[in-house]
TITILO-701150 format. One record per atom (N, C-alpha, C): residue in one letter; x, y, z. Coordinates in steps of 0.02 Angstrom, whole numbers, plus 32768, in hexadecimal, padded with zeros to 4 digits. Layout:
// TITILO-701150
AXYZ...
//
This chain:
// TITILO-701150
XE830A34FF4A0XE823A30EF4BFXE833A2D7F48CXE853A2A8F49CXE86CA27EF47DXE85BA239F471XE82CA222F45DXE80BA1D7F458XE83BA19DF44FXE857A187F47DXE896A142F462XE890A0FFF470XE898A0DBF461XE886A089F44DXE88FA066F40FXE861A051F3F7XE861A012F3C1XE823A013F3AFXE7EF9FE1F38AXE7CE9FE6F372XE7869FF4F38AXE79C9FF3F3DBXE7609FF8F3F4XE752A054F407XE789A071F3F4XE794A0B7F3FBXE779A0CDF3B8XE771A0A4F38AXE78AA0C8F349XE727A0B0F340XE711A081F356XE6BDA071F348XE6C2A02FF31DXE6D5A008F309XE6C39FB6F2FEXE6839FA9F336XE64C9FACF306XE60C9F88F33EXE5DB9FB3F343XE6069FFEF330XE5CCA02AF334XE592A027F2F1XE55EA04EF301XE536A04DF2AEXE550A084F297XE57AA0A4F2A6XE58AA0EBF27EXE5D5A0FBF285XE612A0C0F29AXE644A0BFF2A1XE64EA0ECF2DEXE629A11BF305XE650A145F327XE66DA143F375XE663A0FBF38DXE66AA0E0F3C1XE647A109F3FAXE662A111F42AXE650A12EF471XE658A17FF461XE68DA191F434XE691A1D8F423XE667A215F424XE629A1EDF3DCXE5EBA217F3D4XE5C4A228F41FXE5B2A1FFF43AXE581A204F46DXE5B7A23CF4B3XE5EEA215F4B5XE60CA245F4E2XE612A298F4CBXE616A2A6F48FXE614A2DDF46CXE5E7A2F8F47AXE593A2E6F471XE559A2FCF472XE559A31FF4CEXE582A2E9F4ECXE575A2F3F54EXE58DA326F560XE5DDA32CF53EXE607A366F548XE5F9A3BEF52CXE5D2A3B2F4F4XE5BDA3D9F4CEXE590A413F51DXE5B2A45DF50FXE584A47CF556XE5B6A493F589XE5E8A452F58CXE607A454F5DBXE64FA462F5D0XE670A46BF584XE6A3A46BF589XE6A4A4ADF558XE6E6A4EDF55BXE6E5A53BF53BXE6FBA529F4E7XE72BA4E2F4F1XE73DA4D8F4A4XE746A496F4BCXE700A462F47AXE717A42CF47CXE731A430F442XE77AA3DFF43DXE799A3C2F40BXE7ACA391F40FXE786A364F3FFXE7A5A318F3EDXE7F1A30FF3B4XE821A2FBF3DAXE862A30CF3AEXE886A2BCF3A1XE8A8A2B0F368XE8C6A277F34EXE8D5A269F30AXE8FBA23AF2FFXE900A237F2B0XE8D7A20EF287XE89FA1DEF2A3XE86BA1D0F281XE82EA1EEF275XE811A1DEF242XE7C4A1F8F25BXE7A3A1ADF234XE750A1AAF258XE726A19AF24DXE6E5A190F26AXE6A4A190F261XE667A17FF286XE638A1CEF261XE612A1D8F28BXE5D9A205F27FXE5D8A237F2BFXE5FDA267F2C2XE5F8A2A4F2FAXE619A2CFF2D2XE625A319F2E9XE63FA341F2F6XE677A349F2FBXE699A314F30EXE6EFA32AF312XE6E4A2D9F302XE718A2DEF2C0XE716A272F2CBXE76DA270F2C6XE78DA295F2F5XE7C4A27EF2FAXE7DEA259F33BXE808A239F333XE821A203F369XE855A1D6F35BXE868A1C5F396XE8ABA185F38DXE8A7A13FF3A2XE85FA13CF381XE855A0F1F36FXE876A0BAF341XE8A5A07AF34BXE8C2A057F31FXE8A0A012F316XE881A004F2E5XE8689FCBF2DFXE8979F97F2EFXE8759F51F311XE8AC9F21F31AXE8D49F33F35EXE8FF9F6AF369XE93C9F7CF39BXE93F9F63F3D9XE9679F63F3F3XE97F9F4EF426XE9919F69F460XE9B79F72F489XE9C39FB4F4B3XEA009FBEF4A3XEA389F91F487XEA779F9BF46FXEA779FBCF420XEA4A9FD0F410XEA339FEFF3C4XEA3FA038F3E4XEA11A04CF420XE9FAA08DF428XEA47A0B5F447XEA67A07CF46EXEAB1A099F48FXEACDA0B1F45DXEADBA077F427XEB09A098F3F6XEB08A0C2F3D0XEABBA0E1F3DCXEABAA125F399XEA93A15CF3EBXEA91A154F41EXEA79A186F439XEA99A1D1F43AXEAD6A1BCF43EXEB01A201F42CXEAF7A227F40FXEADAA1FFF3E1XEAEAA245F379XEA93A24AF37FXEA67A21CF3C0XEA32A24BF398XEA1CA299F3D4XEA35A28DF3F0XEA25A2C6F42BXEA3DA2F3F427XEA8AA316F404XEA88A34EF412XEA81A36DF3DBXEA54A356F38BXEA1EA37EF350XE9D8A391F385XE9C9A35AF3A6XE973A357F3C2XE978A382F3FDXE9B6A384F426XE999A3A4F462XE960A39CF488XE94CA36FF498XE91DA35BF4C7XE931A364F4FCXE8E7A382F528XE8CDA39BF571XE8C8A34CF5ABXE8AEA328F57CXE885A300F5A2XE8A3A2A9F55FXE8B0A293F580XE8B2A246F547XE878A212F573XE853A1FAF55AXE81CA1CBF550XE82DA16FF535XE859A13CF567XE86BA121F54EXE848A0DDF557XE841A09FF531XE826A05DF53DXE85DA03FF50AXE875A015F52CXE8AE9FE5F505XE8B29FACF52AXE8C59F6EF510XE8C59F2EF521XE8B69F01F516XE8689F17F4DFXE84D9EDCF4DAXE85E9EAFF4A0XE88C9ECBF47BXE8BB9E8FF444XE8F49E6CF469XE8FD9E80F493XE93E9E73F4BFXE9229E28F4DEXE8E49E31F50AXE8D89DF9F52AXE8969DC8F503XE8839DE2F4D2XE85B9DB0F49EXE89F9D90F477XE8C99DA6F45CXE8F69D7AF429XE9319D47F466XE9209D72F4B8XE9459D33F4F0XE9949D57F4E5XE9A49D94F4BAXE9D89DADF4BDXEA1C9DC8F501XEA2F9D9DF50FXEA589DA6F54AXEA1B9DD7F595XE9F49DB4F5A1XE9B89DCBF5C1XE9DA9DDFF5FCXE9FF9D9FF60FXEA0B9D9FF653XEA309DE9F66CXEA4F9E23F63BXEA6C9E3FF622XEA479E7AF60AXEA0C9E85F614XE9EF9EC0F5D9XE9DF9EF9F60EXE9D49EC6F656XE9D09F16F68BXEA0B9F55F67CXEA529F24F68BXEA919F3CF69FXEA849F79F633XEA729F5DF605XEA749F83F5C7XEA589FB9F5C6XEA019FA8F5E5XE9EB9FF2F5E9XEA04A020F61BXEA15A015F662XEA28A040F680XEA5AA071F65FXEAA2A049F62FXEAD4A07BF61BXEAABA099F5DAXEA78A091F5B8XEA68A0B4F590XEA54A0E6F5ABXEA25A0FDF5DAXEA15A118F60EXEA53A142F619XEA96A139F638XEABCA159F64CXEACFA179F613XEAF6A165F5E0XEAFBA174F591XEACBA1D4F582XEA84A1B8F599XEA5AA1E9F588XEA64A234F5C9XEA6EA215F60CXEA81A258F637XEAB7A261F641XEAEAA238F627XEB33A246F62FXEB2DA284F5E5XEB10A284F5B3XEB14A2B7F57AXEAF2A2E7F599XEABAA2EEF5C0XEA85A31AF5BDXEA76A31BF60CXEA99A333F63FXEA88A323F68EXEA44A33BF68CXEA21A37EF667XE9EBA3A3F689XE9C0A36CF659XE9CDA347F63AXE987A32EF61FXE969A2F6F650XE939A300F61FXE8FFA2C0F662XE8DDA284F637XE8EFA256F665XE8FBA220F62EXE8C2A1EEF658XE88BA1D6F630XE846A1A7F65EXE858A16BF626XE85CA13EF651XE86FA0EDF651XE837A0DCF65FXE810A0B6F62AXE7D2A07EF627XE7ECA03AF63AXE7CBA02BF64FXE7B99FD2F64BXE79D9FB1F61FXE7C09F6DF5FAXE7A19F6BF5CBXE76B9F4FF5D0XE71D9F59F58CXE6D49F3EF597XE6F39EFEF582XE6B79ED1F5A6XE6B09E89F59CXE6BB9E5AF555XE6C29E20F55CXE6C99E07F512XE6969DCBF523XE6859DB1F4D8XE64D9D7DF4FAXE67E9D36F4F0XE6B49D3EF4DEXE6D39D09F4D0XE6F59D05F516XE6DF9CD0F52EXE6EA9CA0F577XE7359CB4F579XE76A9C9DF575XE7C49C91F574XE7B29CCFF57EXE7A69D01F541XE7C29D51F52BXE7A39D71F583XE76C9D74F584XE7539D98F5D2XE7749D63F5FFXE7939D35F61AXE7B39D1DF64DXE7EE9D51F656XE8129D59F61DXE84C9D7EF62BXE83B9DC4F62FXE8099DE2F600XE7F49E31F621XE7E39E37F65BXE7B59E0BF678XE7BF9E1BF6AFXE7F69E14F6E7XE82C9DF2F6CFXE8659DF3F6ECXE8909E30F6F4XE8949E4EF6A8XE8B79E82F6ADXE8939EC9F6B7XE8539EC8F6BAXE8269EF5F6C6XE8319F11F737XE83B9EBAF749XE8549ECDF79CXE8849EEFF79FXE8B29F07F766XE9069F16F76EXE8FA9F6BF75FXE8C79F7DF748XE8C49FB1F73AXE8B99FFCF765XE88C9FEEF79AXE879A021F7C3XE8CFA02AF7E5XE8F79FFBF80BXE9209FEAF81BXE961A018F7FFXE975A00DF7BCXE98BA018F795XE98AA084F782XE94FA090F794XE936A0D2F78FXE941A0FCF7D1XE933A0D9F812XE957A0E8F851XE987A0FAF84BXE9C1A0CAF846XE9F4A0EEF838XEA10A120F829XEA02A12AF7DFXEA0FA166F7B9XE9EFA19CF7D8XE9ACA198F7EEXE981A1DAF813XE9B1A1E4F86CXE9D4A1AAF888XE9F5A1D2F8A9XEA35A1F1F8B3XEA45A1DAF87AXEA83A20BF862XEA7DA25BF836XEA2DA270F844XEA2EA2ABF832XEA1CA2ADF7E5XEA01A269F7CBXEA04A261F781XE9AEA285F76FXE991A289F74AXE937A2A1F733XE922A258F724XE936A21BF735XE91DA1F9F716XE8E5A1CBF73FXE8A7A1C7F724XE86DA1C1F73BXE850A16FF723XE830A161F746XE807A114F729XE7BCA119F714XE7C3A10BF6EDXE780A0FDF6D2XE769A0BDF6BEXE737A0A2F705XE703A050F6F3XE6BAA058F6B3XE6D7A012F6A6XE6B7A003F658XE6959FCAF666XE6779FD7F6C1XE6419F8CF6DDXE6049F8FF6A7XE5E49FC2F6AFXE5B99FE0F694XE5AC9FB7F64AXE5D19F9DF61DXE5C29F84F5F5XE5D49F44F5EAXE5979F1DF5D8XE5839ED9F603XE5889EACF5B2XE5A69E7CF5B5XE5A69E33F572XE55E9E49F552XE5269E62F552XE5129E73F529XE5039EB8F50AXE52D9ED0F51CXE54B9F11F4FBXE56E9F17F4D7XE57F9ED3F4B4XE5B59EAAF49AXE5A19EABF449XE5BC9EC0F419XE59C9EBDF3D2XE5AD9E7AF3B6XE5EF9E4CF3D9XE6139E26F3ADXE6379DFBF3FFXE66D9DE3F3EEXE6A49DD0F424XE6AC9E0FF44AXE6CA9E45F428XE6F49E67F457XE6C99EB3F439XE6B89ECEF416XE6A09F11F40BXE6469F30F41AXE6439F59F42BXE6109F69F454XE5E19F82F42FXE59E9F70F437XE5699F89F402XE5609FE9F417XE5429FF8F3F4XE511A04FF402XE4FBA041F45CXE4E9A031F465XE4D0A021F4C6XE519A00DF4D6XE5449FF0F4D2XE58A9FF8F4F6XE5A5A025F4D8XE5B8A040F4A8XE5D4A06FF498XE5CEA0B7F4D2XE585A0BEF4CEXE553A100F500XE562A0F7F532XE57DA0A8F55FXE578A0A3F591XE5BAA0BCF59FXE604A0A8F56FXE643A0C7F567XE63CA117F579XE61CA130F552XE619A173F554XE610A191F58BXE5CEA177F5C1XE5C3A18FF600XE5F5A185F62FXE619A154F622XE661A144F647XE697A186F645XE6A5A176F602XE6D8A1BAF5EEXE6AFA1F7F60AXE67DA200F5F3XE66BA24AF61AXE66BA25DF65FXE661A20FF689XE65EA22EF6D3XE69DA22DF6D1XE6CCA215F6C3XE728A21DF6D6XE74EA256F6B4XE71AA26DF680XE731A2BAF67CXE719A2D8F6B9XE6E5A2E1F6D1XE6C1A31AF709XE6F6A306F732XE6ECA2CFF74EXE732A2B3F78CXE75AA2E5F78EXE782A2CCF743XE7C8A2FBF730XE7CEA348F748XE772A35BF727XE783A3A5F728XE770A3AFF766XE750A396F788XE747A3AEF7DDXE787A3B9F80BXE7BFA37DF803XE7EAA390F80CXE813A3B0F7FBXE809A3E4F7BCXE836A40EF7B4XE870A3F2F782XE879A3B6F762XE8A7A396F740XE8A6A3BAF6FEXE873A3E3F6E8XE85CA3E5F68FXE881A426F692XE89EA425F659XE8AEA478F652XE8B1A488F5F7XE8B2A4BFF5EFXE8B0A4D8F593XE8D8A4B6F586XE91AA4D6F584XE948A4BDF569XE991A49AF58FXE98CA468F57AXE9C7A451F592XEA15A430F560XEA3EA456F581XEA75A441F55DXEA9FA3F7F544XEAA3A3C2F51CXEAB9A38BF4FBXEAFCA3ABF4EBXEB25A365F50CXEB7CA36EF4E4XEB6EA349F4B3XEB8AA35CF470XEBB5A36FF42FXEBB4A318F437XEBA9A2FBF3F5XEBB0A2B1F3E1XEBF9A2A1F3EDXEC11A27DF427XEC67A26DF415XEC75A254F3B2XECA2A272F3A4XECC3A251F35DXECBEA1FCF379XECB0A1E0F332XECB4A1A0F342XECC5A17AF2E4XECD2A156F2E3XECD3A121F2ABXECA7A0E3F2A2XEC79A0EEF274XEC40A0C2F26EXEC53A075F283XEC34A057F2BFXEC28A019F2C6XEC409FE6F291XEC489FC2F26EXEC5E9F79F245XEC159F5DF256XEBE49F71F26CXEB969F48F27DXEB7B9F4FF253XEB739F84F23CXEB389FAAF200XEB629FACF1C0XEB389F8CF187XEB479F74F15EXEB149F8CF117XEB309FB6F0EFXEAE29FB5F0B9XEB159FA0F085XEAFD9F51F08BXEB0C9F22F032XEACA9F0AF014XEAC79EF1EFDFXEAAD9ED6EFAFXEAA59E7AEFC4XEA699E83EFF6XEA4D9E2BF01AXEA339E08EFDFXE9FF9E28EFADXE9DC9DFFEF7BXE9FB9DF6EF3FXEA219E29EF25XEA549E30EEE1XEA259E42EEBFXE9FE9E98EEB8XE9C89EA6EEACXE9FD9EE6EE95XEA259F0DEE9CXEA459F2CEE86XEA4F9F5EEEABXEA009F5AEEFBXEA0B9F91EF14XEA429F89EF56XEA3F9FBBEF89XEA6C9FA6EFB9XEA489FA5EFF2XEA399F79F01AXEA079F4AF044XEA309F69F088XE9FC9F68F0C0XEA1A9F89F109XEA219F51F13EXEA619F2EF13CXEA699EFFF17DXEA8F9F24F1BAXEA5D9EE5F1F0XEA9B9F01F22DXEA9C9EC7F259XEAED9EDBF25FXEB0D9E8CF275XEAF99E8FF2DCXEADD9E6DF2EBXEAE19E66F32AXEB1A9E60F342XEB319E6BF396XEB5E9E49F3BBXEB649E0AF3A7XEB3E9DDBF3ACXEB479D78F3B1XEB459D79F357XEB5B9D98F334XEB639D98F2EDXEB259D7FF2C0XEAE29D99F2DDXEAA29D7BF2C5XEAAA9DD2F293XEA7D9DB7F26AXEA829DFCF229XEA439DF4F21FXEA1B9E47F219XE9D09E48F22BXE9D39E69F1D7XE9B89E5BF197XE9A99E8FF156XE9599EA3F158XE9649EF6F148XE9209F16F116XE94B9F0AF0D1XE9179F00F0A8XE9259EF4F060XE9199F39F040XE9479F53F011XE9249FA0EFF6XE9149F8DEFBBXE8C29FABEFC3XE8959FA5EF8AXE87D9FD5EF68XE8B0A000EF79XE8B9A043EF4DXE873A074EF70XE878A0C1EF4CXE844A0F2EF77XE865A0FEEFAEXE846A11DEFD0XE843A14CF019XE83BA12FF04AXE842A147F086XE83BA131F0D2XE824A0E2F0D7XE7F7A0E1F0FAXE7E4A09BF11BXE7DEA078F0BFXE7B6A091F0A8XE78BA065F07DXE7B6A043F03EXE800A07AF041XE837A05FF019XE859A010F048XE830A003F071XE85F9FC6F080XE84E9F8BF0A2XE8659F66F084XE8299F10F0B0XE8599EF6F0D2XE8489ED2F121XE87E9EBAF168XE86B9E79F136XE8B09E5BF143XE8B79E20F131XE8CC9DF3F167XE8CE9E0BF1A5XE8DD9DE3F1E4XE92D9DD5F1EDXE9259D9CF20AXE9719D75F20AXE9969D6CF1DAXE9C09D82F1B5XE9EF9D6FF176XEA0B9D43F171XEA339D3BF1B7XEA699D01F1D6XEA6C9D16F226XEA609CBEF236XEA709CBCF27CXEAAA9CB0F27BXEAE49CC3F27EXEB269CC0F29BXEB3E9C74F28DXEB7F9C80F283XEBAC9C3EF2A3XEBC89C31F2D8XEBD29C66F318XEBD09C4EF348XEC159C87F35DXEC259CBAF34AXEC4B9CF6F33DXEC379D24F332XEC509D5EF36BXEC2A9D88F372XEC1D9DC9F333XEBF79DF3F343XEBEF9E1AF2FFXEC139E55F2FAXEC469E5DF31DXEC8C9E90F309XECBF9E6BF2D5XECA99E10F2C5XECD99DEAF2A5XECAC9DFAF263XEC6B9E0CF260XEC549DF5F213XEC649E2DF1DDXEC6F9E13F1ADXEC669E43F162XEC439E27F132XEC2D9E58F112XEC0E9E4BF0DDXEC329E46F08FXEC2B9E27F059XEC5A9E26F010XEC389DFEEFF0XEC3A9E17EFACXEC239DDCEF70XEC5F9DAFEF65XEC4C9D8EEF76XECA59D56EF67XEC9C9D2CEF2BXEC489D20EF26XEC519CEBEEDDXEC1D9D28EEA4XEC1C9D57EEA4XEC159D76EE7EXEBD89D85EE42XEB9D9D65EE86XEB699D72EE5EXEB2B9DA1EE7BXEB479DD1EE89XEB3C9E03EE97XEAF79E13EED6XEB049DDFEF11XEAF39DD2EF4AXEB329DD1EF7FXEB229DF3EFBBXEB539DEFEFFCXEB4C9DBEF010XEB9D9D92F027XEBB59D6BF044XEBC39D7BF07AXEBB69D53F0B9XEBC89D43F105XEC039D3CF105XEC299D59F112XEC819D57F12DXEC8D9D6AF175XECB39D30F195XECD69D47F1D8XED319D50F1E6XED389D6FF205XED7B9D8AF1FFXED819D5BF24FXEDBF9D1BF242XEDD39D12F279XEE039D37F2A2XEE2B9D32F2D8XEE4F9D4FF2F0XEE999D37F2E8XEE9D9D13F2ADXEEDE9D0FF286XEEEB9D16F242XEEC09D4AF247XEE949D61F1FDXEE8E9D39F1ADXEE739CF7F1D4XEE4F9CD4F1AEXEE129CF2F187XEDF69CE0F169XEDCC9CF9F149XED8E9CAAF14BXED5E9CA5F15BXED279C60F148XECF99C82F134XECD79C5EF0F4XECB59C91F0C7XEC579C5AF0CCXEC259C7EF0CFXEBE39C47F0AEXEBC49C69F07EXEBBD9C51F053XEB939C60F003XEB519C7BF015XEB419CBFEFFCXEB029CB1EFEBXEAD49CA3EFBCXEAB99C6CEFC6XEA8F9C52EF9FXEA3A9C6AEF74XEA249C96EFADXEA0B9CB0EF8AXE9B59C79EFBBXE99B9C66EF98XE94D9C4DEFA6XE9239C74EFAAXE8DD9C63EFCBXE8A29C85EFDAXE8A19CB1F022XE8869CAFF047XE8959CDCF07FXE8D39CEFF08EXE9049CC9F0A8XE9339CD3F0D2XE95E9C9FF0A8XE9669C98F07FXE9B69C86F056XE9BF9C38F063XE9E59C28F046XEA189BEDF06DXEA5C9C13F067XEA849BD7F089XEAB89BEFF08AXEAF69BB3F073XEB339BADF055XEB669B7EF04AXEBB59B87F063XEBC29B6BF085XEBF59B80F0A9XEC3F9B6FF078XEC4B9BAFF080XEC8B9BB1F043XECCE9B90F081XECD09B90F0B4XED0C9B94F0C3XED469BD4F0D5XED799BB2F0C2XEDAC9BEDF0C8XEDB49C06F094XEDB49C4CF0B1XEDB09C86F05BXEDEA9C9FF05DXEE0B9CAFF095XEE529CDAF09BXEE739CB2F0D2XEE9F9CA6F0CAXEED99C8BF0F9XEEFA9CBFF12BXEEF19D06F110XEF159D1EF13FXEF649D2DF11AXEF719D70F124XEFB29D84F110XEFFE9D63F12DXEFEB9D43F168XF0199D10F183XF0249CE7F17BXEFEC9CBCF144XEFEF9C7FF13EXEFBE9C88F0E8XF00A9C87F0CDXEFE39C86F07FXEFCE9C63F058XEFA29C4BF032XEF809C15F01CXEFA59BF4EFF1XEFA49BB8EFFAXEFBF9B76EFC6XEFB89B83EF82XEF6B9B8DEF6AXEF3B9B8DEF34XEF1E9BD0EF3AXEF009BE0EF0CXEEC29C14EF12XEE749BE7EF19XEE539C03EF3AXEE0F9BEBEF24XEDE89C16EF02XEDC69BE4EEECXED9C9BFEEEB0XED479C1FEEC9XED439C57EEB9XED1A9C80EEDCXECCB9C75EEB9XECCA9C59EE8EXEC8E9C1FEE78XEC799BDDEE9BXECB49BC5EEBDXEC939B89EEEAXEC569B8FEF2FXEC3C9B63EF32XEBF69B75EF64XEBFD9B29EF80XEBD69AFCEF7BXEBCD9ACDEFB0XEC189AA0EFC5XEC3E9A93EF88XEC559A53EF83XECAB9A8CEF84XECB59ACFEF9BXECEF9AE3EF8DXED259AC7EFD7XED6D9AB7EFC0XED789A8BEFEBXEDAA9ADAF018XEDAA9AD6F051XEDD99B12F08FXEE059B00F089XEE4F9B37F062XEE6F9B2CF06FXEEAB9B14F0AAXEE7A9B13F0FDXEEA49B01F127XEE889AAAF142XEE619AA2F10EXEE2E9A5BF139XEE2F9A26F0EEXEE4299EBF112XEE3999AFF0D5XEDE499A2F0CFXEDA799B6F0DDXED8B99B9F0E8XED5099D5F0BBXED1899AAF0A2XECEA99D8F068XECC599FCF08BXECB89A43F08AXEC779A6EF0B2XEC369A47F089XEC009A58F0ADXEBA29A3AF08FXEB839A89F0A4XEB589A97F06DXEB2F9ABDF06FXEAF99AC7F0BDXEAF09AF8F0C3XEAD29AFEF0F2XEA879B26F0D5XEA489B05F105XEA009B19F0E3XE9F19B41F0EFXEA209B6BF128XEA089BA4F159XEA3F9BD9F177XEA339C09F179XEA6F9C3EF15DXEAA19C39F19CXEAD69C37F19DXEB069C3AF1C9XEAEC9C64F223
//
């Protein structure tokens, strides 16, 4: 069984990290010949603390690696809640039904016999953030129809049950929502197994070969020497954990937003030290393979940033001058009469 989501899968909120997991564990415990909670994370306080919880994620996080994690785990049954970064950060909302459904497909197009229970996401207490859950929360039963009448296992599971004060924070659910998660998931297992959907083992196709994304990025954000884990969104927003050396979770502090974008999407961004002090630079690759470069500067939370301009002209169009890979606020583009100004806030 396969725990998948984001942080609310993984326990943010819980007192013991283990989200809805533990308690569903304790329910299942009896009724099932071999339980196994299966995934490539672990954390919380049970018995099996594995799962495919991603702090932060999105539902376009889980598409792009669902492949490579299903056919190591082999999961019977996937257990999923996703969305709620999608429609708290307002991320192409209008848009996040049509995302989960193909993740959804993604998961029984690999695995027809598996059985796949779609939550709704719990409440947020932040006013905007629950306007739109509950928007995309209507899209969901809907969304599951479908697939169930095309012969798919895929089941719904409502998350009414846990009410804004079940709420630990904005969006993550205390020990009483968590439990209340759990009783959810458990009746949509029985569902499942009444109808006959659950079986031992079921067969997963083989990860297609693929070539790592240009999204995921492990450079050096602070110039600390280590190599820091970014990932470039679609709208070219770049989310960093900082590595603070050690093991699992505790080797690493979220540093949030790195850079909100310039307004190009994040198949254009790269990363490079261009002025050479041993911090990653924001680079976008135009589509005349320009090169526009912003400094990083470095600061307290979240950096500033100085907009270098044009770094590469492009093999078509070769530079006049060289620029000098030390300039930061005042360096002039070679295609613009024009001085760039520092910027206070990261691209």
């Amino acid at each position: 069984m396969m725990p998948l989501g984001d942080s609310i899968t993984e326990g943010t909120g819980s007192s013991t990290g283990s989200s809805y997991r533990a308690a569903l564990w304790d329910r299942l415990t009896g009724h099932a010949d071999r339980l196994d909670f299966v995934g490539s994370m672990k954390s919380g306080r049970l018995p099996d603390t594995d799962h495919e919880g991603h702090y932060g994620w999105k539902i376009g996080g889980l598409s792009a690696n669902i492949d490579t994690w299903l056919p190591p785990a082999r999961p019977n049954v996937v257990l999923l809640h996703i969305g709620t970064n999608d429609v708290h950060d307002d991320y192409r909302t209008a848009t996040a039904p049509a995302r989960l459904g193909a993740l959804v497909d993604r998961i029984t197009s690999a695995a027809p016999d598996m059985t796949v229970l779609v939550a709704s996401l719990v409440p947020s207490n932040d006013a905007p953030t629950q306007k739109r859950i509950e928007a995309f929360n209507a899209t969901v039963p809907g969304l599951v129809a479908e697939r169930r009448a095309k012969g798919r296992h895929v089941g719904y599971v409502g998350m009414g049950a846990v009410t804004p004060q079940d709420i630990s924070d904005d969006l993550h659910p205390n020990d009483r929502g968590y439990a209340k998660m759990a009783d959810a998931f458990y009746d949509g297992i029985a569902r499942a197994a009444a109808d006959g959907w659950i079986r031992q083992d079921v067969a997963v196709r083989p990860a297609p070969p693929r070539t790592p994304p240009p999204g995921d990025y492990r450079v050096d954000a602070d110039g600390d020497g280590r190599d820091d884990y970014l990932v470039v969104e679609d709208n070219g927003v770049v989310k960093a954990w900082l590595n603070k050396g050690g093991t699992g979770r505790a080797g690493w502090t979220e540093r949030g937003t790195f850079a909100t974008g310039v307004g190009e999407p994040g198949s254009k961004v790269r990363f490079a030290d261009i002025d050479g002090d041993g911090k990653a630079d924001y680079l976008v690759l135009q589509d005349n393979d320009v090169v526009k470069g912003w400094i990083n500067k470095g600061g307290t939370d979240r950096g500033s940033w100085a907009e270098f301009g044009t770094y590469a002209t492009g093999s078509a169009n070769p530079p006049t001058r060289s620029a000098s890979p030390t300039s930061t606020a005042t360096a002039e583009p070679t295609t613009s009469s024009s001085r760039t100004t520092a910027r206070s806030t990261p691209p």
